[in-house]
N, C-alpha and C positions, 0 to 999 in steps of 0.2 A: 452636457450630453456626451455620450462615450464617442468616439471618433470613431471612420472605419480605417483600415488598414489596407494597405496593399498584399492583401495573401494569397497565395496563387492557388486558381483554381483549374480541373483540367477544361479543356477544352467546352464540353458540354456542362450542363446544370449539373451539379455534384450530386443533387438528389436524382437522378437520372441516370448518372452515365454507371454503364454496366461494371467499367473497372472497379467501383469503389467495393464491391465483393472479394474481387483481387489483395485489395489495398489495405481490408479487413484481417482476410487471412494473412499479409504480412507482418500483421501489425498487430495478430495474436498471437501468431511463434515466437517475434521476439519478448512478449508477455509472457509466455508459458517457458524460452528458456530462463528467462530471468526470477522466475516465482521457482520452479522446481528445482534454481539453483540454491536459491536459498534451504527448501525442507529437507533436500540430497547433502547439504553442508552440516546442516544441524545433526545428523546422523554418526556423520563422520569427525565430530570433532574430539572422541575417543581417540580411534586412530588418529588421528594430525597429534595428538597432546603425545602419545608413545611413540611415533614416527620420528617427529621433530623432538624429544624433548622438551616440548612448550610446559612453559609455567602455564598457570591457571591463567594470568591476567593476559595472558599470548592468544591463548584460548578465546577470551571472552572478546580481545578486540579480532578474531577474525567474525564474530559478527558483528559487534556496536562501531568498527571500520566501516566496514559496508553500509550500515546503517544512518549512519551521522553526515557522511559527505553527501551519500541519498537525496536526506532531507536539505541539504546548505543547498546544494544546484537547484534543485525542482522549480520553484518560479524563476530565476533568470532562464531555466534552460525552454520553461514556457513559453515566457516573454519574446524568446530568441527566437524562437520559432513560429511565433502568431506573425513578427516583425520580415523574418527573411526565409522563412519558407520552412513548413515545418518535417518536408521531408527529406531534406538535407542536412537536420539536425538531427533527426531520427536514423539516418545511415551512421552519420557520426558517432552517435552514442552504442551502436548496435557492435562497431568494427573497435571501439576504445573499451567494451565489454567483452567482446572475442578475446582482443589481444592479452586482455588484463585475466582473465581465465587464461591460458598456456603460461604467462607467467605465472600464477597460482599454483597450476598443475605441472611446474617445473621447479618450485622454491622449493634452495637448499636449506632454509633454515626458516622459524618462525616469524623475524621480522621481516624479511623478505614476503613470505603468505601475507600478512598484516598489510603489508606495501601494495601489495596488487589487489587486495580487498578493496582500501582506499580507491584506487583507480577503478575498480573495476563498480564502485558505487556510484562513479562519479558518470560514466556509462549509464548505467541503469537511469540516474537523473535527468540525464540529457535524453533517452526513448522513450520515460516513459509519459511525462505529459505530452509528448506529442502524439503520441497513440491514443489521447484522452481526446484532443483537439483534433486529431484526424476524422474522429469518429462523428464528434460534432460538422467538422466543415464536410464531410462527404454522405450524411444519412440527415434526413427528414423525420418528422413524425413517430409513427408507429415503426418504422425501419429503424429507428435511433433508439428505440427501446428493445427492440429484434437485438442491434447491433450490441448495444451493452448486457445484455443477455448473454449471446454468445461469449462475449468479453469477462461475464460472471462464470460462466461456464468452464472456459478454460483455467481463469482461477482456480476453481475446483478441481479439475484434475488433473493439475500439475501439483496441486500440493498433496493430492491424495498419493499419486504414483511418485513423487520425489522420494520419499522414507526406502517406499520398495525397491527402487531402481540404487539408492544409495546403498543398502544392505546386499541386495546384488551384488554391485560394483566392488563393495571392498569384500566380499565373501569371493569374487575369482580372484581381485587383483592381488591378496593378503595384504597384510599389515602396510608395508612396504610402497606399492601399487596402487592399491585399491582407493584408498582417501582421496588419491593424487586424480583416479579417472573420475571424479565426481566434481571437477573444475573442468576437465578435459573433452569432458559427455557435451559440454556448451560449443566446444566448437564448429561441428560438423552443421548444428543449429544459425550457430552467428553465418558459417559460410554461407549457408542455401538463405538466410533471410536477406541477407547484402545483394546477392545474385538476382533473386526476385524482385527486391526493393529496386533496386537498377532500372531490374528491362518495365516493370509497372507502373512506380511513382513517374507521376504529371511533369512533366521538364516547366519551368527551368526547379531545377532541385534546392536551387539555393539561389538567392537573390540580396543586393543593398538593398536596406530599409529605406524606405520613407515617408515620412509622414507630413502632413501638411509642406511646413518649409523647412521642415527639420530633417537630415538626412544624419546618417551615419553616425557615429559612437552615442551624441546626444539621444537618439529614438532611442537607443537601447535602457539610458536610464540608468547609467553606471552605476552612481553615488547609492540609489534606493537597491540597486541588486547586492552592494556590500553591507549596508547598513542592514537589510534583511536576513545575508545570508550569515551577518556575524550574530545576529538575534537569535535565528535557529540554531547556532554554534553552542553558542553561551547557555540558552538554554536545555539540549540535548545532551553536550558531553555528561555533567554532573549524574544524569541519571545511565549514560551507556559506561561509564568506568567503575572501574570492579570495588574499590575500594575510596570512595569517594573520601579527601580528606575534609573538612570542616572549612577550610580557605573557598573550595570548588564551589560549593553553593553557594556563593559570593556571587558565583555569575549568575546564577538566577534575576536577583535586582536590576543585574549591568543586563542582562537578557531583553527584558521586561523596559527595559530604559531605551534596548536600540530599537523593539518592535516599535515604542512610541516616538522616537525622533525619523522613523519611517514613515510612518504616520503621517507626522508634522510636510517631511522631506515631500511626501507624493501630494500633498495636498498642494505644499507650494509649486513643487514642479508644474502640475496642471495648471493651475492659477498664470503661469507666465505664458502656457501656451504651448509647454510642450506634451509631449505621449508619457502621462506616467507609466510604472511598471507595471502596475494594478491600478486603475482608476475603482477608488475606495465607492462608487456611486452602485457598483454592484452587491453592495452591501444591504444596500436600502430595498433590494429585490427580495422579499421577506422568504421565497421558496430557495435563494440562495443560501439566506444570512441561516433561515433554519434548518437545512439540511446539511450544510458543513456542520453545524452546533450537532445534528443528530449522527454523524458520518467520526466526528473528535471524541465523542462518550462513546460510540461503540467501540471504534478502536481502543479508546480508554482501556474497556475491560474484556473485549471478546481474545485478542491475542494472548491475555494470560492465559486461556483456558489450556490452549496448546502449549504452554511452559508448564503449567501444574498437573495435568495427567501424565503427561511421559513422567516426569520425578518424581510421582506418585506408583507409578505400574513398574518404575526403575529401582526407585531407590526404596519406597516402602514395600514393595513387595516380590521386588526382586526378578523380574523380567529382563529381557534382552534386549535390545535398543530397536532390536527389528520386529519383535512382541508388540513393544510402546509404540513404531511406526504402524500398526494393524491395526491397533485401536482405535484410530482415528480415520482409516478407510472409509467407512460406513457413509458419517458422517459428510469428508469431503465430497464423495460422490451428491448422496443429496443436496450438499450443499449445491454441485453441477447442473443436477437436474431442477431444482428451484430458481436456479438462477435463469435460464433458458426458460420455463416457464413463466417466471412473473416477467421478463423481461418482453414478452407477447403481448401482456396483459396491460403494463402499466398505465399504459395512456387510458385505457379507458380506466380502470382501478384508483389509478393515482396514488398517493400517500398511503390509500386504506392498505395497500400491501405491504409496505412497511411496518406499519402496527401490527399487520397480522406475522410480519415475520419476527420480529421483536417481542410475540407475544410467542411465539414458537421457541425462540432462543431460551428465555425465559424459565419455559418448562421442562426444556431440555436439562438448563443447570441446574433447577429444584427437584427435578428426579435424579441426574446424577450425584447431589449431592446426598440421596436419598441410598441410591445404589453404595455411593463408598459407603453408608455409617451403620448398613444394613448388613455388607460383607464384615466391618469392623466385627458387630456388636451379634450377628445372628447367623453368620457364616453362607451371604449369601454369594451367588456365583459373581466373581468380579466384570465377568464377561456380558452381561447387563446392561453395562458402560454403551459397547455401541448400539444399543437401541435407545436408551438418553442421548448417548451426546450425538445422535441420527436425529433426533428434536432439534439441537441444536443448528446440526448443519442445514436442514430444510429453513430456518431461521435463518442462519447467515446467506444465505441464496438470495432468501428474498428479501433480503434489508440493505446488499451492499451496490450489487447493478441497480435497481432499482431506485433509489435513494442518487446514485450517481446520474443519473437517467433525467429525474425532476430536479438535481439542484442544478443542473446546468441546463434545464430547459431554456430559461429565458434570459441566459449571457449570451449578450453580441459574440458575435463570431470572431470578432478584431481582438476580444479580451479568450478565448475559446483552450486555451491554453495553459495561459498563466494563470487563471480562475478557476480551472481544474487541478492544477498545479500547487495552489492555496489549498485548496481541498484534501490533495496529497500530501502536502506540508503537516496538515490537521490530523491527519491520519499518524503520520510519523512520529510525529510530537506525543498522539495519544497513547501509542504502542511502545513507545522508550519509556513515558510516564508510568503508564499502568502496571507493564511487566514489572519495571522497577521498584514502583512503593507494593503492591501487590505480593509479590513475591519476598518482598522484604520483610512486610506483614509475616507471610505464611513461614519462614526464617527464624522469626522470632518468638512465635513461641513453640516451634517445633522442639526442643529443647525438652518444654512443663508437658506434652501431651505427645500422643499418636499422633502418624503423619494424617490416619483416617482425618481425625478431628482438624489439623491443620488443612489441611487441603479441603474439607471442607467449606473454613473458616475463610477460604481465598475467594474459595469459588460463590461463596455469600457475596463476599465485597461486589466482585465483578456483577452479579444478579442485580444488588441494588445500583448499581450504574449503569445497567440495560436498560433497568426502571426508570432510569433521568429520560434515558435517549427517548424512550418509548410515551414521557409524558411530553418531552419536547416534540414528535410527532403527532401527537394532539393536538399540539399549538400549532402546529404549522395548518393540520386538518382544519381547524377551525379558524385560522384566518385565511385562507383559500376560502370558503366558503364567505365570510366576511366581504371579502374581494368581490365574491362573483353576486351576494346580494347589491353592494356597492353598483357596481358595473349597471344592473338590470333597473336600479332605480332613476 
């Protein structure tokens, strides 16, 4: 049986007390500056490459930096924070992402940028499952699906407005300036969330762990937070580095080897008595085990879609990088407003809105993909695109809060974190993976055809891997339903 923890709650019943409204809005700026840093970076990595003279693969690690330390922290920094208070780890990670932005926006050279990417991923990991667990430990019910709503919501329109506030930005600051305030735009954010986070978050903000008779370095689970976070290492880089030699996918096996002596490590850890890092029994919650599975195949393929239109609108057809950011407005937006909608709905709805959003995505990429081969082959308006890929984004609304919403329904609160965290992990993993072989697909035979037909050829892959997630949400519909004849009988 999962233990409970010592995590501090405020004063009053968390589903009750008025602050946790407060504590929401905290705890979506630092979500919104940390997403629209990412789409505002993407933008500007033209400029960074001429500013700095970066090589290509200078280039590529200012995002797969950010990205890889990301995913290495995410469950320790869950863990850390179910264990000693998660909103003392949440300040921390907000003020080590401020700081690592001013260095970003102050590097005199590429590796330098590269260096404060690292840091500043290492940030983002340490806030953002706690933003995931906060949400859990301070909303109930139908408020917890309101709450991650909102939390889809902003999603949405920070990555919709990131492109255009980047093209802004380097359009005053030129060449020189401008890349540089699209690290710098995060401060004034990180300042007012620290400030608020202060005078709001429940004292005490940070607390020693303890658990049964186990106090201190032991509760945290040392040995399974390296053993995992080297798992995700070995896994990740091979597919975030630019030119992967043939030696690097080596660490795939060695990957696959430490997730399973993690495995082994937490099983035995519990077995002696003490708080594993993840107690694996949340596994066996089949609305967990099948929504991370349906939460890893989207991300699988939904993130390449945003890497194959922009160098599609870019590079086959010769747009401007703030063209290629407009494309995809449409889209984010509904995605916003889907998300705040099914996130009202879910509880009564349940699953079925996932399927319906999955069945939305779906259509979106079969008519976008319909849109490129029609401008190809019939000269139809390219512009097309954002009423497809607006299928699309009404689809991703209502599959990602949602889906977040039921798989963490029914995790203790003691695990609220790091179980989230896992789930982020899943996501990480899926999005290095799929961009990467995806794109590598669409790469290789870009060469023998049109980019039309290429990019098509992507955005196919990606459709049949909706289809995995979408028939994995079946399985899930139909053993809820198993369960609740179970239950009645």
């Amino acid at each position: 049986m999962i233990q409970p923890t010592a995590v501090q709650h405020s004063a009053s019943e968390p589903s009750t007390d008025p602050v946790r409204w407060r504590i929401l809005a905290v705890l979506l700026m630092a979500i919104f500056m940390s997403l629209m840093s990412v789409s505002v970076v993407n933008v500007a990595l033209a400029s960074i490459q001429d500013a700095l003279q970066a090589s290509q693969s200078d280039i590529q690690w200012v995002l797969s930096g950010y990205a890889l330390t990301f995913g290495v922290v995410l469950v320790s920094a869950g863990r850390a924070g179910d264990l000693m208070g998660r909103g003392g780890i949440f300040i921390l990670g907000v003020i080590i992402f401020t700081l690592a932005s001013i260095a970003a926006g102050l590097a005199p050279d590429a590796q330098w940028l590269n260096g404060a990417r690292f840091v500043q991923g290492v940030g983002s990991g340490l806030m953002n499952p706690q933003a995931v667990g906060m949400i859990q430990q301070y909303f109930r019910g139908p408020e917890r699906g309101r709450a991650f709503g909102f939390f889809g919501t902003t999603v949405g329109v920070s990555v919709a407005i990131g492109p255009v506030i980047g093209g802004l930005l380097i359009q005053l600051g030129g060449l020189d300036i401008g890349w540089r305030l699209t690290f710098l735009i995060n401060v004034p954010f990180g300042v007012l969330t620290i400030v608020l986070a202060l005078l709001w978050f429940p004292r005490p903000l940070i607390h020693k762990p303890k658990l049964q008779a186990h106090t201190g370095l032991s509760s945290l689970d040392p040995l399974g937070a390296v053993l995992l976070g080297l798992g995700v290492l070995a896994v990740l880089y091979p597919f975030v580095e630019t030119n992967p030699s043939g030696v690097l996918w080596l660490l795939l096996p060695a990957g696959l080897l430490l997730f399973y002596l993690w495995v082994r490590w937490e099983r035995w850890y519990k077995q002696r008595g003490y708080s594993p890092m993840v107690d694996l029994k949340i596994f066996a919650t089949s609305s967990y085990r099948n929504g991370s599975v349906i939460m890893l195949l989207y991300f699988l393929g939904m993130t390449s879609v945003w890497v194959l239109i922009p160098l599609y609108v870019q590079q086959g057809l010769g747009f401007s990088a703030f063209e290629a950011g407009m494309v995809g407005i449409p889209s984010a937006l509904l995605s916003a407003y889907s998300a705040n909608w099914a996130g009202k709905r879910v509880n009564h709805y349940g699953r079925k809105i996932v399927i319906g959003g999955l069945g939305f995505a779906i259509f979106g990429l079969l008519s976008s993909i319909a849109v490129v081969l029609l401008h190809e082959y019939f000269g139809l308006s390219i512009w097309w695109l954002l009423l497809s890929l607006g299928f699309f984004g009404l689809g991703q609304g209502s599959v990602i809060s949602p889906n977040q919403t039921l798989t963490l329904a029914e995790v203790p609160l003691a695990y609220a974190g790091s179980s989230g965290a896992i789930m982020q992990t899943g996501q990480r993993i899926g999005t290095s993976v799929g961009i990467a072989v995806i794109t590598a697909v669409v790469f290789a035979v870009r060469p023998y055809t049109s980019w039309s037909f290429a990019v098509s050829l992507g955005l196919l892959a990606v459709t049949l891997i909706i289809m995995l997630a979408l028939a994995m949400a079946f399985k899930d519909l139909r053993d809820r339903r198993q369960l609740s004849v179970a239950g009645e009988v």
